[in-house]
N, C-alpha and C positions, 0 to 999 in steps of 0.2 A: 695211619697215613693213607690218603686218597692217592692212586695211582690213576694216569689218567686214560681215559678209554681212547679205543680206533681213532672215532671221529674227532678227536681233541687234539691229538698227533696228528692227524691229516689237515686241520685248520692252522696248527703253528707252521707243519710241512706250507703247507697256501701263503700263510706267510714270511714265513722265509722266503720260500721262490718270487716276492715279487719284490720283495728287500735286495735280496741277488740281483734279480732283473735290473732295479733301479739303476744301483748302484753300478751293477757291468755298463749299462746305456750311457750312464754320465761320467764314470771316472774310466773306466777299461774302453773300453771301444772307440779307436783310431788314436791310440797313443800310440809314442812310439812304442811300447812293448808287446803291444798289441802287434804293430807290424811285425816285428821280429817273431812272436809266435804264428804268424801268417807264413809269414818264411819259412820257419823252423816245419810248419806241415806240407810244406809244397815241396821246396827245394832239394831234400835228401831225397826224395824219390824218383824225379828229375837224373840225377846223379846215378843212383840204384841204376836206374832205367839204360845209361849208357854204361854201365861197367859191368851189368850183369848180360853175359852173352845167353842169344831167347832159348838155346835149349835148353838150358840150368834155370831159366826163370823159374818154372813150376815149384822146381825143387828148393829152390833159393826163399822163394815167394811163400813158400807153404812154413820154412824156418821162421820167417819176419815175422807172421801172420798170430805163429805159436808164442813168440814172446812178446808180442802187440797185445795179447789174450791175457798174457800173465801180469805183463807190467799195468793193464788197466783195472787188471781185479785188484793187483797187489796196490794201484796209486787210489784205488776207492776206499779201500778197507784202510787204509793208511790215515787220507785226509777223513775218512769219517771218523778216526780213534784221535785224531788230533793231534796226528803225528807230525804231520808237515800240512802247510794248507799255500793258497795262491791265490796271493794280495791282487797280481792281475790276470785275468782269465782271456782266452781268445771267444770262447762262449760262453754266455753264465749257466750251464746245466754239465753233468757229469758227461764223459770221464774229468775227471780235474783239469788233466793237463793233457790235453788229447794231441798237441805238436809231438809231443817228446814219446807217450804212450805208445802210442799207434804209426808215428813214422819216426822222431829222431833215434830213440832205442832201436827199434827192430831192423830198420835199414844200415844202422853201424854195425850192431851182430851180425846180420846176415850176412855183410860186407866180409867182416871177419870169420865165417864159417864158408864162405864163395874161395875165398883165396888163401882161408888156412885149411886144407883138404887131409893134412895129417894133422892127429892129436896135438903133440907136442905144440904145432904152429899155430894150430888153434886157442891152445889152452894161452898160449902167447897174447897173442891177438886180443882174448878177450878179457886177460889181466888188465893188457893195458889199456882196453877203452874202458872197462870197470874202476880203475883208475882215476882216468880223467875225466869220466859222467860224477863220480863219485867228489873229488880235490878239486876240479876246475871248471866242470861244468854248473853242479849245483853251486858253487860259492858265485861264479857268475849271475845266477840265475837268483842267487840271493840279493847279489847286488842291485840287479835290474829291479829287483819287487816284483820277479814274476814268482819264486819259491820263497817258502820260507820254514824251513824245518824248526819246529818247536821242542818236542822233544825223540829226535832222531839223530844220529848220529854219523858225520860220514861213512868211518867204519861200516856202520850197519848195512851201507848202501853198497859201499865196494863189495863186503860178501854175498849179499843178495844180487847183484847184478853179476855176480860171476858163477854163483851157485846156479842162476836160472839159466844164463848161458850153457854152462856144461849140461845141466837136466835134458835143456831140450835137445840139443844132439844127439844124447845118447837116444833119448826117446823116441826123435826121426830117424834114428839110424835102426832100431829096430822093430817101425812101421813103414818106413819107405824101401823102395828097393832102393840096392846100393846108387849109389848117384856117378856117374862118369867121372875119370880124371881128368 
């Protein structure tokens, strides 16, 4: 069996991205799901931006920033294993799903790590937004055709989004100085 070299992967790669491009130009771009992942990257930061008071920004900001990192490596490696993929895209190029990656995720954690300052209320907090990212938000997101898990399972999601939660605090908790009450 012939396996096929660099440049043979780099010309399917070529074409794929212009099969993507098409198709995001003519079916994804200015639908309504498309707004709503427009939204989805703007407006939670918007929010962020007035509930987080500026001297905890930093500290708050450096939180989001950690699980914007994880959830884009974890939403790559996922859609590339053909775990979940996204029928509709706000851009056609990685991260997958850059609304939710890089702002809806990290600004609800962080939200939940600003105002649960002890363990107990935090591990609270981020049960239940792991929860409902996990039961209400991706089943929404399946509904709309912007997610579509293939072979992933909620479950899987809820423990991963609460597993990464807890990591990173404890991990900013012992590279950041302690953060104010």
């Amino acid at each position: 069996m012939k396996y096929p070299s660099y440049s043979e992967v780099q010309e399917i790669r070529s074409e794929l991205k212009e099969v993507g491009y098409q198709h995001w130009l003519h079916d994804d771009l200015f639908i309504w799901q498309w707004w709503v992942l427009l939204l989805a990257a703007i407006l939670p930061w918007i929010i962020w931006g007035y509930l987080i008071k500026k001297e905890h920004r930093l500290h708050v900001f450096a939180f989001a920033m950690l699980i914007g990192v994880i959830s884009s490596i974890l939403d790559t490696i996922g859609a590339d294993l053909l775990l979940w993929e996204y029928p509709t895209k706000w851009f056609p190029m990685v991260p997958p799903l850059f609304p939710a990656d890089l702002t809806l995720i990290p600004v609800t954690f962080s939200l939940a790590y600003y105002y649960g300052k002890k363990w107990r209320v935090y591990i609270l907090y981020s049960v239940i937004i792991a929860f409902l990212f996990s039961y209400v938000i991706e089943p929404l997101c399946k509904w709309a055709q912007i997610y579509e898990p293939t072979n992933f399972p909620h479950w899987l999601s809820f423990i991963g989004f609460t597993l990464i939660s807890l990591f990173v605090r404890w991990f900013l908790e012992r590279i950041l100085p302690l953060r104010e009450q």
